[in-house]
C-alpha positions as CSV (number, residue, x, y, z in Angstrom):
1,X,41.5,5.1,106.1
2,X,43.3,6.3,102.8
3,X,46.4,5.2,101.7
4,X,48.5,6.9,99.2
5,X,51.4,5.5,97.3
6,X,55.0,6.9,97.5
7,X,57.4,7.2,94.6
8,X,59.3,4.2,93.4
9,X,61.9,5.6,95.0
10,X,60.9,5.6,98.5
11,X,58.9,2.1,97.6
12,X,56.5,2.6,100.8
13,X,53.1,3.4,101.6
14,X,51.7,6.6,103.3
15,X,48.2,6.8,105.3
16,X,47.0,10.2,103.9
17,X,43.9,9.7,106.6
18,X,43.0,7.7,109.3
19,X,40.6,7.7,112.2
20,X,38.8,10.6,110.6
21,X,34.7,10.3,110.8
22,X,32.2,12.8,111.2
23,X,29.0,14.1,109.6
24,X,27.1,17.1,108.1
25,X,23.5,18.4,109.0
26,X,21.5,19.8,106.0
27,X,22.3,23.7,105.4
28,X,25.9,23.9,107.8
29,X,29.2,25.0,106.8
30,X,31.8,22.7,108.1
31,X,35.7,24.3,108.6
32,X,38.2,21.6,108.2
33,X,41.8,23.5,109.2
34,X,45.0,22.4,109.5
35,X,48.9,22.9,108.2
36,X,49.7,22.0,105.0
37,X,50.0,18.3,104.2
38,X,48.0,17.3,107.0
39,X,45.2,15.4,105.0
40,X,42.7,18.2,104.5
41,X,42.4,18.4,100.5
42,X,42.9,14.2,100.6
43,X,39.9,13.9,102.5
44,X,37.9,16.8,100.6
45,X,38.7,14.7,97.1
46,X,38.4,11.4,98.5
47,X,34.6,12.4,99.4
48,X,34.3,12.9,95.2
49,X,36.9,9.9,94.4
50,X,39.1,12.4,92.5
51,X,42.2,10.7,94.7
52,X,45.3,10.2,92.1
53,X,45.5,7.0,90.9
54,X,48.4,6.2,93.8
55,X,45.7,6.4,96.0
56,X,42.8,4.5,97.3
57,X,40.5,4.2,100.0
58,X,41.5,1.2,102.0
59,X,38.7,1.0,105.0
60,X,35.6,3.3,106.0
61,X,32.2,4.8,104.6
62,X,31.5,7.6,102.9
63,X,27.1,7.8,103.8
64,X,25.0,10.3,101.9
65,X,21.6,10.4,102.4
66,X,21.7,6.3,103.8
67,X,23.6,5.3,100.4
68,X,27.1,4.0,100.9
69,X,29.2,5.5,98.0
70,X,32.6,4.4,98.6
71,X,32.5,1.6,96.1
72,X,31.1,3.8,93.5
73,X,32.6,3.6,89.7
74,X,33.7,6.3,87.7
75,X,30.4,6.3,85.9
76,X,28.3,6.5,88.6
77,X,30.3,9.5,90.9
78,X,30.4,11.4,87.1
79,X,26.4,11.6,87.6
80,X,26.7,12.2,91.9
81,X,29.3,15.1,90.4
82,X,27.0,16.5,87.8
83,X,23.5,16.5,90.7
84,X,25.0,16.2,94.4
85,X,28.4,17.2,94.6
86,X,30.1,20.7,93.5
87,X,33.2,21.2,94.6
88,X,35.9,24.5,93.7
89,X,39.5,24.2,94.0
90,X,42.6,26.1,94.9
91,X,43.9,27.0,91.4
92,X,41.4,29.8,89.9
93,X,42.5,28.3,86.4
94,X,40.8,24.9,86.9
95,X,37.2,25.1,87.3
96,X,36.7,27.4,84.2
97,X,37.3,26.9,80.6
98,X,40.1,30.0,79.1
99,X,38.8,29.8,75.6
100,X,34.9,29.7,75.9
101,X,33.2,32.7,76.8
102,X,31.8,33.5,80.3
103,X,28.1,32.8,79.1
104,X,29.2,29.7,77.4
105,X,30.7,28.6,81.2
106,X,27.6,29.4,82.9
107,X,25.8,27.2,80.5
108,X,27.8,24.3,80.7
109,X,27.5,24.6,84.8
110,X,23.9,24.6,84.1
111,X,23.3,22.2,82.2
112,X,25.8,19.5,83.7
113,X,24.1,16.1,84.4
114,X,21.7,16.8,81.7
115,X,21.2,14.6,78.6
116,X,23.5,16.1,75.7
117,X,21.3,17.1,72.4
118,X,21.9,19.1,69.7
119,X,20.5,22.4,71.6
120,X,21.0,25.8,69.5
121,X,23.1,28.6,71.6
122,X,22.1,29.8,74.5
123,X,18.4,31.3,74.9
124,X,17.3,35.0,75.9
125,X,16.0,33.3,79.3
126,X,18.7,31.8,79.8
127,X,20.9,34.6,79.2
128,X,19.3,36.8,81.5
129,X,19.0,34.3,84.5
130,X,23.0,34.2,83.9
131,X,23.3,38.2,83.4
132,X,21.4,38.4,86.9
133,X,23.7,35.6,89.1
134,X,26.9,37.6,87.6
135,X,25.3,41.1,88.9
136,X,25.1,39.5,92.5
137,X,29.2,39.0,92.6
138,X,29.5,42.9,92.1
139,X,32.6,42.6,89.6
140,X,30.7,43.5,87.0
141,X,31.2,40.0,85.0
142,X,27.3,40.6,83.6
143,X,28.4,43.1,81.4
144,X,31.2,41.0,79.9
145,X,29.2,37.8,79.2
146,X,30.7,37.4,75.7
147,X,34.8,38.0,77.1
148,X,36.9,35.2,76.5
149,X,37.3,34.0,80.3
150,X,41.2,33.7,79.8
151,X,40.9,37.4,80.2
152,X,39.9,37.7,83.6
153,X,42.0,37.6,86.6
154,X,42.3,35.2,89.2
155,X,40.0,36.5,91.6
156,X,37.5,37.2,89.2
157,X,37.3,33.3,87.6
158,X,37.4,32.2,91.3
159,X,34.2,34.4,91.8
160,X,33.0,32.8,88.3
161,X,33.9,29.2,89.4
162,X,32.1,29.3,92.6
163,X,28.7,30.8,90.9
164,X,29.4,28.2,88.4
165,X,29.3,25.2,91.4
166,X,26.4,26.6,93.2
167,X,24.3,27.5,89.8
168,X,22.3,24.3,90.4
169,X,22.3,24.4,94.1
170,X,24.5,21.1,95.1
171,X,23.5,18.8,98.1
172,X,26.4,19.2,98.9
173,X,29.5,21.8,98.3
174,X,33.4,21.4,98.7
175,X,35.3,24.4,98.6
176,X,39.4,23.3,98.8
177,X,41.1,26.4,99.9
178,X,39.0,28.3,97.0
179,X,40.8,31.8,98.2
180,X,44.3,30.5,99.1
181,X,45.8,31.5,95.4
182,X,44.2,34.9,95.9
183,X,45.4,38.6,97.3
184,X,44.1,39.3,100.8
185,X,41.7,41.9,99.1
186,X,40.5,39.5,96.4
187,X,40.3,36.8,98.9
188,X,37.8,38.6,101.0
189,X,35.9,39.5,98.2
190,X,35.1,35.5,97.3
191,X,34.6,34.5,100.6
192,X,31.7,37.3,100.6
193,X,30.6,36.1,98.0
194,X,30.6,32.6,99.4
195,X,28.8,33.7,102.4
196,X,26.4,35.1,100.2
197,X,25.7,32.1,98.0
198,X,25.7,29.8,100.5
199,X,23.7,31.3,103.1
200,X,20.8,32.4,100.7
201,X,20.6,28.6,99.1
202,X,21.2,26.9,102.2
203,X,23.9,24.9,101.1
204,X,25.5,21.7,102.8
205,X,28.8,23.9,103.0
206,X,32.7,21.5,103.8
207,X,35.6,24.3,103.6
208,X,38.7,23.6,103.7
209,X,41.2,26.4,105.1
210,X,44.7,26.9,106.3
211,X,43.6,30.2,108.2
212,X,41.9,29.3,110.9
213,X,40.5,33.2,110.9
214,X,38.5,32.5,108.3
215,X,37.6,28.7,109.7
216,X,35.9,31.0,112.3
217,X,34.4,33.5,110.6
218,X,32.6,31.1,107.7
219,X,31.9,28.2,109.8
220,X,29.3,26.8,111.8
221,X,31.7,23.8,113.0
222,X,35.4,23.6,113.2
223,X,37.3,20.6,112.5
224,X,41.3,20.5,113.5
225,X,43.7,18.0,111.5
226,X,47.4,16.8,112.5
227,X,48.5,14.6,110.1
228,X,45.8,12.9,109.4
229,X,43.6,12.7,112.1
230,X,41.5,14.7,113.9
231,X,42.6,16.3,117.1
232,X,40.3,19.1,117.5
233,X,36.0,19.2,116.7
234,X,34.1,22.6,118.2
235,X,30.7,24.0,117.5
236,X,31.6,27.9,116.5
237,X,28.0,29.0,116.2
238,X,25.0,28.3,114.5
C-alpha cells in the first residue's frame, strides 16, 4: 500500500497503490498497462524508493532474491541502484548527462557501483567495447563518441539511456514509459532496440506502457491497473 500526500490545499491523503502484489521469474518481461494516473509509474519508483518525499510506503514487501528491501536507506538502495536495479524513464533528457560526451556517459554507466579512484580517461578497450554496443542501436552513435550528448535528439539519448542501463546487465530492469516522449517512428526504433537488448541478455524485464499494443507485443505477462489496483493479470506468451 503507498500513500501519497496531497497539497496543503486539499490537506488529505491519497493511496497511489493498494492490493497490488505479484512476482517476476528470472529472464520475463512483465507489461504493467493502464490510463494515466492509475498507479503504474508509482509502483515502478516505489520498487527503487525514488517516491517524492510526499510519499511513503505504508504496508507490503518488496522481496528480491528472499531479501526484504522495503526498509532499505538511501545508502543502501544507492548500491542495489548501481548492481541490481536499472531503470529508464519517460523524459529522454534525464538518464543522460547534456554536457559530457557520449563515451564519457557510457563510462560512467559502466563503471557505476564501482569504487571511485583517480582513473586516467577512458582506455582503448574500453573504448572499443563502447564503439561496438553503440553499432548494435544502428543510429550510428559509434561514430560520434566524442559529440556533446546535448546534440542528439530525443530518440537517439533514449536509445543511449537504455544501452546505458543494460551496459552491466541489471537483475532487474524498469523501463517507465521509455518511448512515450517519442515519435511513432522513433518509438519503434527503441522498443527494437529493447527487444534486442533484453532478449540477448536475458534480462528480468517490468515495462510500463499506456499502449496496451505494445504491452502485447513486448511482453511475456500483462498486468492491467484501475486506479490503483490490479484488475486484470494474463500470460501473453512465453
Amino acid at each position: 500500500a503507498l500513500s501519497s500526500a496531497a497539497s496543503d490545499v486539499y490537506k488529505r491523503q491519497v493511496q497511489a497503490v493498494r492490493d497490488v502484489s505479484f512476482s517476476l521469474r528470472a529472464g520475463e518481461v512483465l507489461a504493467i498497462v493502464g490510463e494515466s494516473g492509475c498507479g503504474k509509474s508509482v509502483l515502478c519508483k516505489s520498487i527503487l524508493h525514488l517516491l517524492p518525499q510526499t510519499a511513503k510506503i505504508k504496508s507490503g514487501k518488496i522481496i528480491v532474491d528472499g531479501t526484504d528491501i522495503t526498509a532499505y536507506r538511501e545508502r543502501e538502495m544507492t548500491a542495489l541502484r548501481g548492481s541490481l536495479f536499472s531503470m529508464v524513464f519517460q523524459d529522454p533528457m534525464t538518464g543522460t548527462a547534456a554536457s559530457m560526451q557520449i563515451e564519457e556517459n557510457m563510462a560512467l554507466a559502466a563503471r557505476r557501483g564501482l569504487s571511485r579512484t583517480l582513473k586516467k580517461g577512458i582506455s582503448s578497450k574500453e573504448r572499443e567495447f563502447y564503439r561496438e554496443r553503440l553499432a548494435e542501436l544502428g543510429l550510428g552513435l559509434e561514430d560520434r563518441m566524442t559529440s556533446k550528448v546535448g546534440l542528439l535528439s530525443g530518440g537517439q539519448r533514449q536509445a543511449l539511456t537504455l544501452l546505458m542501463a543494460t551496459l552491466k546487465k541489471p537483475q532487474l530492469l524498469l523501463l517507465d514509459e521509455h518511448t512515450a516522449a517519442l515519435d511513432p517512428k522513433t518509438a519503434a526504433k527503441v522498443l527494437e532496440a529493447t527487444d534486442r537488448i533484453v532478449g540477448q541478455d536475458n534480462l528480468t524485464t517490468l515495462m510500463i506502457t499506456h499502449n496496451m499494443k505494445d504491452a502485447i507485443a513486448h511482453g511475456n505477462r500483462l498486468v492491467m491497473m484501475y486506479e490503483g489496483h490490479i484488475i486484470y493479470l494474463s500470460l501473453i506468451h512465453i
